[in-house]
C-alpha positions in Angstrom: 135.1 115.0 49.6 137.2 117.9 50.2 137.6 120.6 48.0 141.5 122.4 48.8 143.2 119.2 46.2 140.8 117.8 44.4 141.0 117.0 40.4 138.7 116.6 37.8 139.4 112.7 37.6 138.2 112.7 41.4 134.9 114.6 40.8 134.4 112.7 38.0 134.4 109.1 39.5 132.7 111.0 42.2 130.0 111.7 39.9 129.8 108.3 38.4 130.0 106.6 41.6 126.6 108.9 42.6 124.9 108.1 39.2 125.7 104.6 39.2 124.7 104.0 42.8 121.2 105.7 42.7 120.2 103.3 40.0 121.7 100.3 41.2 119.1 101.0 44.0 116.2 100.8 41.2 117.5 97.5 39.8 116.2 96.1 43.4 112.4 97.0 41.7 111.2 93.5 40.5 110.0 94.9 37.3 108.5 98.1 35.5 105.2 97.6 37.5 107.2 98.3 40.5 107.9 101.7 39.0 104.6 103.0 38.8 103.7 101.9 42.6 103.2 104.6 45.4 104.7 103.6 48.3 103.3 106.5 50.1 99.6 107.9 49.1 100.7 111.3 49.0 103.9 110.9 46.9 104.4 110.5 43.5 104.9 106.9 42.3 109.0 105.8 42.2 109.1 106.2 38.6 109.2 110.1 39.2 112.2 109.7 41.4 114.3 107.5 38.8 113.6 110.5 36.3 113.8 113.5 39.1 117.9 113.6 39.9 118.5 113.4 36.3 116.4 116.3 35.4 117.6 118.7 38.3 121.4 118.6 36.5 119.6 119.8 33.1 117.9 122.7 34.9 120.4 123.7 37.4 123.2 123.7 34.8 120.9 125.7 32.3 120.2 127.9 35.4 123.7 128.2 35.9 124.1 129.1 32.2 126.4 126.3 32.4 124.3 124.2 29.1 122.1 126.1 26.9 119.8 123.6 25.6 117.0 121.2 27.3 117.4 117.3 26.8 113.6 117.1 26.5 111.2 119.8 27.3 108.4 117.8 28.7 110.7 115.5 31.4 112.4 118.7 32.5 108.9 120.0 33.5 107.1 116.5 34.8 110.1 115.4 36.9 111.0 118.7 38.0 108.4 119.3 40.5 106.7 117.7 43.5 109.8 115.8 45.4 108.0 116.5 48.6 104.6 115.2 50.2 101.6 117.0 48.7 97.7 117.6 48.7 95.7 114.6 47.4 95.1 117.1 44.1 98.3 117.8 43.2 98.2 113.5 43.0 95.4 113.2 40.7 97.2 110.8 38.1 94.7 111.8 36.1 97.8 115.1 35.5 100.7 112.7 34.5 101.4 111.0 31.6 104.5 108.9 33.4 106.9 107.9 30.5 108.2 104.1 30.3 110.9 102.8 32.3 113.3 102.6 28.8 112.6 106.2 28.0 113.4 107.4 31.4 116.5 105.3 31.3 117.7 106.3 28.0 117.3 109.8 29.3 119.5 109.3 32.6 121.9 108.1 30.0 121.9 111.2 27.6 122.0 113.3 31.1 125.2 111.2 31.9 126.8 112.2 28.9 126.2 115.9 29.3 127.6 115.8 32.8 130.8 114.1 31.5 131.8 116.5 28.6 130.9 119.1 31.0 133.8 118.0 33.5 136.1 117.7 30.8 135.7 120.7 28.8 135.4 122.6 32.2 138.9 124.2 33.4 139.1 123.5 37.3 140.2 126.8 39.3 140.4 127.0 42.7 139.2 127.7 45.4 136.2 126.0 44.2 133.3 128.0 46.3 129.7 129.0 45.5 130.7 131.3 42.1 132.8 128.0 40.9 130.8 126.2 37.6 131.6 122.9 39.7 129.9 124.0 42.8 126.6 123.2 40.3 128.2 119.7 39.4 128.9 118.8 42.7 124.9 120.4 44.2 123.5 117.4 41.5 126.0 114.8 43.3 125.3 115.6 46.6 121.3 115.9 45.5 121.4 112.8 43.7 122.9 110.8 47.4 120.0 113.0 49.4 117.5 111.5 47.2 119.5 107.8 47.3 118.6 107.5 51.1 115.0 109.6 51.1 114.7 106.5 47.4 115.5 104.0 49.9 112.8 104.9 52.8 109.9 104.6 49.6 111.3 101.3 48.8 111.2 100.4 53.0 107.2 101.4 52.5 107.0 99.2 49.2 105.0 96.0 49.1 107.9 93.2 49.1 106.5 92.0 46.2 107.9 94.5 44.2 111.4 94.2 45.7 114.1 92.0 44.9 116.3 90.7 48.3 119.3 91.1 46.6 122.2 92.9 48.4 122.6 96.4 47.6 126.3 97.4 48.0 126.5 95.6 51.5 124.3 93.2 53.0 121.5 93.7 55.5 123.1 93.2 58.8 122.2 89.6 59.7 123.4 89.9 63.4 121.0 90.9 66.0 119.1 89.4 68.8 115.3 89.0 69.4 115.4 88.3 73.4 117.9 90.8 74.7 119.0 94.5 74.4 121.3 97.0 76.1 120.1 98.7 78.9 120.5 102.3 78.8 121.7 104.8 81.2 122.5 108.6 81.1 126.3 110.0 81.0 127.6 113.1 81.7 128.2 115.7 79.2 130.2 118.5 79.9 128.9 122.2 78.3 130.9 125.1 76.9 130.3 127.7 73.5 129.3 125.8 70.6 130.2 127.9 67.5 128.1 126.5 64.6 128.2 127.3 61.2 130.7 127.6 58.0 132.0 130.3 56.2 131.8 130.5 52.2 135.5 131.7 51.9 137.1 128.8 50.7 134.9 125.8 52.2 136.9 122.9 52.3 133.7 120.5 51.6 130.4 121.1 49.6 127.4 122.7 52.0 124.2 123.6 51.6 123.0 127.4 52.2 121.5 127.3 55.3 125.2 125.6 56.5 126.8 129.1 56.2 126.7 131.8 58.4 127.2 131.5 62.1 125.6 131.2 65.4 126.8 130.6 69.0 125.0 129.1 71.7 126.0 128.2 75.2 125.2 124.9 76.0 125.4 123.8 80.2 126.4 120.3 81.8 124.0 117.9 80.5 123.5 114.3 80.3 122.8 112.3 77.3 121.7 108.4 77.2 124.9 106.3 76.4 122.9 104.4 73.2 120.4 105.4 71.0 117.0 104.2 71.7 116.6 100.3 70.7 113.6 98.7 69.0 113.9 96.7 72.8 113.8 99.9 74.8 110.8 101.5 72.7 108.8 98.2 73.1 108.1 98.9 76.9 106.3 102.3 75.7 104.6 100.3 73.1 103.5 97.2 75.0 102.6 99.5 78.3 99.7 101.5 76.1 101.8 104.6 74.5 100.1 105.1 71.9 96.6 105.0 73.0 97.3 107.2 76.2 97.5 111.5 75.0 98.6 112.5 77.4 102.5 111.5 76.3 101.7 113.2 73.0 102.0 117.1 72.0 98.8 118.3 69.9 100.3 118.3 66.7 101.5 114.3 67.6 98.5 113.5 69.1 96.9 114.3 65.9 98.8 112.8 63.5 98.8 109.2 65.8 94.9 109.6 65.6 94.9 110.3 61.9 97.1 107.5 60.8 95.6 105.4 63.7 99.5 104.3 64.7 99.6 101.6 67.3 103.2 101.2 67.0 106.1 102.0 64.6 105.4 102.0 61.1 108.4 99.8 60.3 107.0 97.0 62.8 104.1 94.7 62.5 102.9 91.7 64.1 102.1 88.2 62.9 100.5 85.6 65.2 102.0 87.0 68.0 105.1 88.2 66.7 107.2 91.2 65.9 108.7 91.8 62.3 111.0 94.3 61.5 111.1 95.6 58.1 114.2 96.5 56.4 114.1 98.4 53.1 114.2 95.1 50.8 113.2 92.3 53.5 111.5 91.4 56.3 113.0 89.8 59.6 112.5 89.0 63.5 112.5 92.6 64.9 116.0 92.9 66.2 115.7 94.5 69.9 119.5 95.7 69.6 118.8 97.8 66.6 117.6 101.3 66.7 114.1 102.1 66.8 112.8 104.2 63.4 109.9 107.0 64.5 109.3 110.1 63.3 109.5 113.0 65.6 106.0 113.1 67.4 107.2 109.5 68.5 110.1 110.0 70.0 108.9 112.8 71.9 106.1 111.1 73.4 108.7 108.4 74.1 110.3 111.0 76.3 107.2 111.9 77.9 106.7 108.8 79.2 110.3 108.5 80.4 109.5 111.6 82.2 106.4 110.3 83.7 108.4 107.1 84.7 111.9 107.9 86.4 110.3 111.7 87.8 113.0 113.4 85.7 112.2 115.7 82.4 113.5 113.8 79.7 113.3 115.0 76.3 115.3 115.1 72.7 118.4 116.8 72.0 119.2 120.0 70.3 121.0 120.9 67.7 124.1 122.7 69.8 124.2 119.8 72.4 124.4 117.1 69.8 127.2 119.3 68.4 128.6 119.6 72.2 128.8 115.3 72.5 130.2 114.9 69.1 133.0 117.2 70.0 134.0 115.0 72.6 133.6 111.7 71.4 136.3 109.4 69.5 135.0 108.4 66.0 136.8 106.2 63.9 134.2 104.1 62.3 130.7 104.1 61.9 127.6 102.6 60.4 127.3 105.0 58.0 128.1 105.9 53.9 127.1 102.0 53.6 130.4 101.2 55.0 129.0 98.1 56.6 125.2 97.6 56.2 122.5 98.2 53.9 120.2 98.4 57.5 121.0 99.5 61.0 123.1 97.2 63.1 123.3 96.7 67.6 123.2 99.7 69.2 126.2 98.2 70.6 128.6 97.8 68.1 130.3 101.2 67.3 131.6 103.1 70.4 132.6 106.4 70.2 134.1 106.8 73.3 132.2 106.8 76.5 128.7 106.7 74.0 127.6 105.0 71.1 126.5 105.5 67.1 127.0 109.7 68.3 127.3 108.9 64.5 125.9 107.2 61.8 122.8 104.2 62.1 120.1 105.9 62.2 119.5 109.3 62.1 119.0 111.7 65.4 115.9 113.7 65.9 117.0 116.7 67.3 114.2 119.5 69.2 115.4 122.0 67.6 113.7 123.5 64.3 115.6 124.4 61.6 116.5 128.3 61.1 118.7 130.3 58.9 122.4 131.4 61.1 123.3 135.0 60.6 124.9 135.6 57.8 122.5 133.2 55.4 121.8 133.6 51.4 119.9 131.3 49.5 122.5 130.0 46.6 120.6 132.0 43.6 120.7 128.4 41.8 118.8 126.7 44.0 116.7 129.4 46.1 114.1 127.2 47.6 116.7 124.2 49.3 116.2 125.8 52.6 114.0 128.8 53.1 110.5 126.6 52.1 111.6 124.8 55.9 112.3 128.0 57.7 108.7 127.1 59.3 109.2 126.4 62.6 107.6 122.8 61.3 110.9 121.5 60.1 112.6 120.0 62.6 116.8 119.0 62.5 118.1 115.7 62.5 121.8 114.9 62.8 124.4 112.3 62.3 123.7 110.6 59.4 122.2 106.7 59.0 123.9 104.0 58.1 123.0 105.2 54.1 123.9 108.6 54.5 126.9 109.6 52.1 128.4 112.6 50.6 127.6 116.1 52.8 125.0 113.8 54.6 127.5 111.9 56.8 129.3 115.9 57.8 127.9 116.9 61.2 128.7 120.2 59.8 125.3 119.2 57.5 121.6 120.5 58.6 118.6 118.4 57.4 115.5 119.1 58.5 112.0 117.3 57.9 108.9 117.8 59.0 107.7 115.9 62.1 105.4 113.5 61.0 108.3 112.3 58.1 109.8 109.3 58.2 113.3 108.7 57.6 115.9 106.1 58.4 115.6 108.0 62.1 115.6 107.4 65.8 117.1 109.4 68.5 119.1 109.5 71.8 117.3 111.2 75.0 118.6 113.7 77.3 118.4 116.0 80.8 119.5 119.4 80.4 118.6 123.4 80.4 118.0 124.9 77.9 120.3 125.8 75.6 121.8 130.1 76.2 121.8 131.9 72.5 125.1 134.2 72.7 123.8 136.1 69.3 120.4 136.3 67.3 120.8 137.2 64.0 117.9 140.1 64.3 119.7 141.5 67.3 122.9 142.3 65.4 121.9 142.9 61.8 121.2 146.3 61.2 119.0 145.6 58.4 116.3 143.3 60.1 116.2 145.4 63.2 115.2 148.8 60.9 112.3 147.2 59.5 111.1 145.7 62.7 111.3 149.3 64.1 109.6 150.5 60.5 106.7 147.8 60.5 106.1 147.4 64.4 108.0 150.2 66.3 107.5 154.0 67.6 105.9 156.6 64.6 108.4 159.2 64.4 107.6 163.0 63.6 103.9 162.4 63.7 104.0 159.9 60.0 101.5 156.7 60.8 102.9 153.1 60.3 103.2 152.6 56.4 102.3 149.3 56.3 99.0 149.2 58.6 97.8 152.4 56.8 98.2 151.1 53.2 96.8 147.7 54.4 93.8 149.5 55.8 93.4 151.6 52.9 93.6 148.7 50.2 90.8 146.8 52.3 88.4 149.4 51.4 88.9 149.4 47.8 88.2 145.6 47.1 84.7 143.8 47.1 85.8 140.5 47.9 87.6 139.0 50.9 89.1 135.4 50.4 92.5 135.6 49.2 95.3 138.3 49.9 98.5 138.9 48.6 101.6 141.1 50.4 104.4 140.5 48.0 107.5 142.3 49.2 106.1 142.0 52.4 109.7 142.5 54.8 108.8 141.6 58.2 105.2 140.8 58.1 103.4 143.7 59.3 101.1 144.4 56.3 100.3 140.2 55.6 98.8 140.7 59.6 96.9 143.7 59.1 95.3 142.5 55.8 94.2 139.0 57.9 92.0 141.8 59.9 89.9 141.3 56.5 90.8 138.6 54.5 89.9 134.9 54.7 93.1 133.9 53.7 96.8 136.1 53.2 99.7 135.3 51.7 103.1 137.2 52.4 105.8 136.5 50.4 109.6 138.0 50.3 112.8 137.2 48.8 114.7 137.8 52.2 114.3 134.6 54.1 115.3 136.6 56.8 112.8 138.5 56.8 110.4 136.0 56.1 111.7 134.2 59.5 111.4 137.0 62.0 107.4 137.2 60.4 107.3 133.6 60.8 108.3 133.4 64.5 105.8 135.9 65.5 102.8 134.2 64.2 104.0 131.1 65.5 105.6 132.5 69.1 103.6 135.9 69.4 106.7 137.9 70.5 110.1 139.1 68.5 112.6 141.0 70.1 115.4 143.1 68.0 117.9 146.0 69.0 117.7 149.0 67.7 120.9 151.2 67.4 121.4 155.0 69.1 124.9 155.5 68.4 127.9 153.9 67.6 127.6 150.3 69.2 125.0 151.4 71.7 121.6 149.7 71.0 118.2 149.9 72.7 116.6 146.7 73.3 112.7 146.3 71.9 110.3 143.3 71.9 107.0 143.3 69.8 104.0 141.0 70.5 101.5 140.0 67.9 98.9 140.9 70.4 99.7 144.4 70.8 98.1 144.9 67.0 96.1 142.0 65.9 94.0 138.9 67.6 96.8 136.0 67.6 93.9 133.8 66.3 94.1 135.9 62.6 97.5 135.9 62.4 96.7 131.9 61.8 95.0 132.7 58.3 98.6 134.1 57.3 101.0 132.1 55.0 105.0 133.3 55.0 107.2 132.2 52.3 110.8 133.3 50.4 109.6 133.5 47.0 111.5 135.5 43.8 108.5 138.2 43.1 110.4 138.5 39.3 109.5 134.1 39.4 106.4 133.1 41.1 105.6 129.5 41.4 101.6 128.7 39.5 100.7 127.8 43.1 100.6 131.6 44.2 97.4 132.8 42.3 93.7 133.4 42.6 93.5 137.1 44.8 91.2 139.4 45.4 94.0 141.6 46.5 97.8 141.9 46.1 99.2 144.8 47.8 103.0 145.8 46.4 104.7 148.7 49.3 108.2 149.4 47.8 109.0 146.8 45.5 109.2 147.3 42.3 112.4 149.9 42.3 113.9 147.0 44.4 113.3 144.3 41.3 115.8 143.0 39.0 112.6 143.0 36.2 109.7 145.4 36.9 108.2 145.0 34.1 108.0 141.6 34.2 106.8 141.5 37.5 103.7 143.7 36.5 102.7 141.3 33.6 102.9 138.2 35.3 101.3 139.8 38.5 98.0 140.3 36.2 97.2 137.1 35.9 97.0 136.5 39.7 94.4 138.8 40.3 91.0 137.4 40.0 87.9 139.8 37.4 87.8 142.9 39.7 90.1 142.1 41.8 92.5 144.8 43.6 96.2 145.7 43.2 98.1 148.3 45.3 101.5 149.2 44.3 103.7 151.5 46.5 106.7 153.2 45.4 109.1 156.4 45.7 110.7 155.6 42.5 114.1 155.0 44.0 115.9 153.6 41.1 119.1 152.1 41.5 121.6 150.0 40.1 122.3 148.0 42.8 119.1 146.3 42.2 118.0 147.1 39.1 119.8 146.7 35.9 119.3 150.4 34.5 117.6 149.3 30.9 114.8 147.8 33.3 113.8 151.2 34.9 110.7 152.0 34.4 111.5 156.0 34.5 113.7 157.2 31.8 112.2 159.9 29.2 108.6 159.0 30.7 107.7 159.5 34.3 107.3 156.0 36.1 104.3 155.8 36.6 103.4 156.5 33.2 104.8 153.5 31.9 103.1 151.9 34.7 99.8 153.0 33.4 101.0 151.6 29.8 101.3 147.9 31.3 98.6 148.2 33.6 95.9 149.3 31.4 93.4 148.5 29.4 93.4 145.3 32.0 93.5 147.6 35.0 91.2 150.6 35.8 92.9 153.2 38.0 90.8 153.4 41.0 92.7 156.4 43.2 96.5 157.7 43.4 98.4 159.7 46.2 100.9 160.4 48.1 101.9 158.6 51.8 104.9 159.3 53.4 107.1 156.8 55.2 109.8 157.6 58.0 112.6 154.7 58.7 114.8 155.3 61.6 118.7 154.4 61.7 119.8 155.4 64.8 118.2 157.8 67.2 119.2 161.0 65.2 119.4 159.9 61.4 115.8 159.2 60.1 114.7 158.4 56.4 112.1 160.5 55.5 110.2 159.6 51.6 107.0 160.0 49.9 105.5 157.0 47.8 103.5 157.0 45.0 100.7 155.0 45.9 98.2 153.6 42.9 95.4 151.6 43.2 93.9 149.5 40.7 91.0 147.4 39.4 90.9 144.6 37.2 88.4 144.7 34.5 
């Protein structure tokens, strides 16, 4: 829906088209049992889902200051949390108290309600961009269709029993054929600069964060395979021993095949001799035209044994080349935003040029894992859409399914999911070189590239690395070595040096940025960044993780965005959390230091570090802690009688900004026990 014309009568039967269709898809559940069932173990039953969508308008528009009262306390809390797989304990139903299927439905209703006196009392100024009160509205539409197709593949894992065949919008595409498929073959695609990315000035459609900011890669010739891979054209690696033989399979695939014991795709079975295919609400013949639905690991073994097979290195797309075909194909329809189907449909059927479904049917696993561009912010309504998949275990998939509506059908979108997910996904194989970044976001911003030199660079005018000291130092003040916390913890460089000690650390930042380049040296072992001389002259610098600590530590170390002023329960339970320059950089210090006791187990450690640099541009001046009293004073006030003060000095700390202006400051360091 774009933005640049629209009226409040169009978002609002844009919002009642959402609402209406995401529970039209529940009235395909048989009955209230249904509601209750767990389609996947490690997922909370359906009914949580039916109650979820509803609850994120409540709390993003209260958020947003938008409403200023709850709906009901106890929904907003039980529905609000857990969208996403999780450990067998956080599933103990034994925790939940699931409400009935009227209450839940009553609620949506009341929700509804809200929504709609919101978009009429509401005056509608434009541009609409991320500031705009209708940017919220239309993050719970477009949240509402994310969870309508990730709804749909629980109710493809559902026990038919519990499912009505009834058509949903469309039919299920009942043309197909069970003898005969296309036969692929690989077409030219010619390369050039893709330029990816979105600017927040005026966007002319709703994005998600990590959509904004920019990146350009060079992508060469390549060739790409004219369909996407058929149930008929997977069969041969299926029938021929694929999933039995490793070596096709990368570790982490390898393992989850031999955990789940998969044998062939999860949306196939056999029955006296026979394949069936199932669809989300029905079973039938497995249609060899259709695309084949894996997750990641099995595509990519797929490739590997295409490899093995024709001699030539085969493998998935990226990101930029999928970008680079759909620039130069001719769309003008699709299988997608349930046009057609309420199911995939032949390979065969939508041309887009000289290829086919480039997109819409099923969804395209891409190899490339999902990443902030330069120039991303997390939207400060809904912080933790992207960064929690900045993890180099997240990878993209493009184009959209044949359910896919709202931002999901742009290919300006970025969805990512973790390898072993399933979606309504296949992919399309290629033969290319890699892909030729033009810009890293580290190598231009000024920002990241300082605190690379700070944490893993050259010590200037004889003053040790601040990090590594302070890490060192805070080891020998604690007693117990399990659990670790960095908080504030930039670039990385203290969360490795406490891993030299602890079983387990945990650095958490509310740069995602920073929280990336940490990221990719614990999972690559190497970062490079520029730092700048003068002017526009930079000097190039790489760091390995080597150089400072045994890779095989660096494993016990856990990197995440996270708001230290609004720690999630999760993060708790240390026998150290080391603070280096935080708290003058926090919009609530003092909240930061109550809640922060609470995470530190009975004698327990915590380090705080600061030069008292108070300034408005972070901190709202009523929340100083300096004032008439010295800072640390009233830092002893919240600390104690909880806290014993264990030592307190001095360390300096020298940041360099070009090669002859140098930041030269003294923290306070304080060290504390709890009682």
């Amino acid at each position: 829906m774009q933005l640049e014309n629209i009226t409040k009568e169009q978002i609002r039967s844009y919002f009642l088209w959402s609402y209406k269709t995401y529970e039209k898809l529940f009235d395909l559940l048989k009955n209230d049992v249904a509601f209750y069932q767990q389609p996947e173990p490690l997922r909370h039953p359906l009914i949580f889902y039916y109650g979820h969508t509803a609850v994120f308008y409540i709390n993003k528009l209260r958020l947003a200051k938008l409403i200023d009262k709850r709906v009901n306390e106890e929904y907003e809390s039980i529905f609000a949390i857990g969208v996403d797989e999780m450990s067998w304990d956080d599933l103990d139903s034994s925790h939940y108290d699931w409400p009935q299927v009227r209450e839940v439905r009553e609620y949506r209703q009341e929700v509804k309600q809200i929504v709609l006196d919101l978009i009429d009392r509401l005056s509608l100024d434009k541009p609409i961009g991320w500031e705009s009160p209708w940017w919220i509205i239309l993050m719970g539409i477009e949240h509402e269709l994310i969870h309508l197709e990730t709804s749909s593949v629980l109710f493809r894992q559902l026990d038919l029993k519990y499912l009505k065949e009834d058509d949903f919008i469309v039919p299920v595409c009942e043309e197909f054929s069970t003898t005969t498929f296309p036969k692929n073959e690989l077409i030219k695609v010619a390369g050039g600069l893709v330029e990816l990315g979105r600017s927040k000035e005026n966007p002319l459609f709703y994005g998600w964060d990590n959509e904004f900011g920019s990146e350009k890669v060079l992508v060469k010739d390549f060739y790409a395979s004219k369909y996407l891979v058929s149930n008929g054209e997977f069969l041969e690696f299926v029938e021929n021993g694929g999933y039995e033989r490793e070596e096709f399979w990368e570790e982490e695939g390898w393992q989850w095949r031999s955990y789940k014991d998969a044998k062939h795709p999860t949306f196939w079975r056999k029955i006296n001799g026979e394949w069936i295919y199932r669809a989300i609400n029905k079973e039938l013949p497995l249609p060899l035209d259709w695309p084949v639905d894996v997750n990641y690991h099995e595509a990519k073994a797929f490739c590997n044994y295409l490899t093995q097979k024709l001699g030539k290195d085969i493998t998935l797309s990226t990101e930029a080349k999928w970008h680079r075909l759909y620039a130069q194909s001719q769309i003008d329809d699709a299988n997608i935003e349930l046009r057609h189907f309420f199911s995939s449909c032949s390979i065969e059927r939508f041309k887009h040029g000289e290829f086919y479904d480039v997109i819409g049917n099923v969804w395209q696993w891409t190899q490339t894992p999902i990443h902030p561009f330069e120039g991303f912010k997390v939207h400060p309504v809904y912080d933790d859409f992207s960064v929690p998949t900045f993890d180099n275990r997240h990878n993209i998939i493009k184009s959209g399914s044949f359910i896919s509506c709202g931002n999901e059908a742009n290919p300006l979108s970025r969805y990512a999911f973790r390898r072993h997910f399933f979606q309504h996904a296949g992919f399309r194989y290629i033969i290319g070189e890699e892909d030729e970044m033009q810009q890293r976001f580290y190598e231009s911003d000024k920002e990241i590239a300082q605190y690379c030199e700070f944490h893993y660079g050259s010590e200037y005018f004889g003053v040790p690395n601040f990090p590594a000291t302070l890490a060192k130092r805070a080891a020998k003040y604690t007693t117990n070595f399990n659990k670790a916390l960095d908080i504030g913890c930039a670039v990385g460089r203290g969360t490795f040096e406490l891993a030299k000690y602890f079983d387990e650390v945990w650095g958490l930042d509310f740069s995602a940025r920073f929280i990336m380049v940490a990221n990719e040296l614990k999972e690559k072992g190497s970062f490079d960044y520029a730092i700048a001389i003068e002017g526009e002259r930079v000097e190039e610098k790489s760091v390995t993780l080597e150089s400072f600590i045994a890779p095989n530590l660096a494993q016990c170390c856990h990197f995440y965005q996270a708001d230290a002023c609004n720690l999630r329960p999760l993060y708790t339970g240390y026998d150290l959390v080391m603070a280096l320059n935080l708290i003058d950089r926090l919009y609530d210090p003092k909240k930061f230091l109550e809640d922060i006791k609470e995470r530190i187990n009975k004698s327990g450690v915590l380090m705080i570090a600061s030069p008292y640099t108070w300034d408005e541009a972070y901190t709202p001046k009523d929340a100083w802690l300096g004032g008439e009293k010295e800072s640390f004073e009233v830092l002893r006030e919240i600390l104690e009688p909880e806290f014993e003060l264990l030592d307190r000095f001095d360390q300096p700390f020298v940041i360099r900004e070009t090669a002859r202006k140098f930041q030269h400051t003294i923290a306070d360091v304080s060290v504390w026990k709890k009682c």
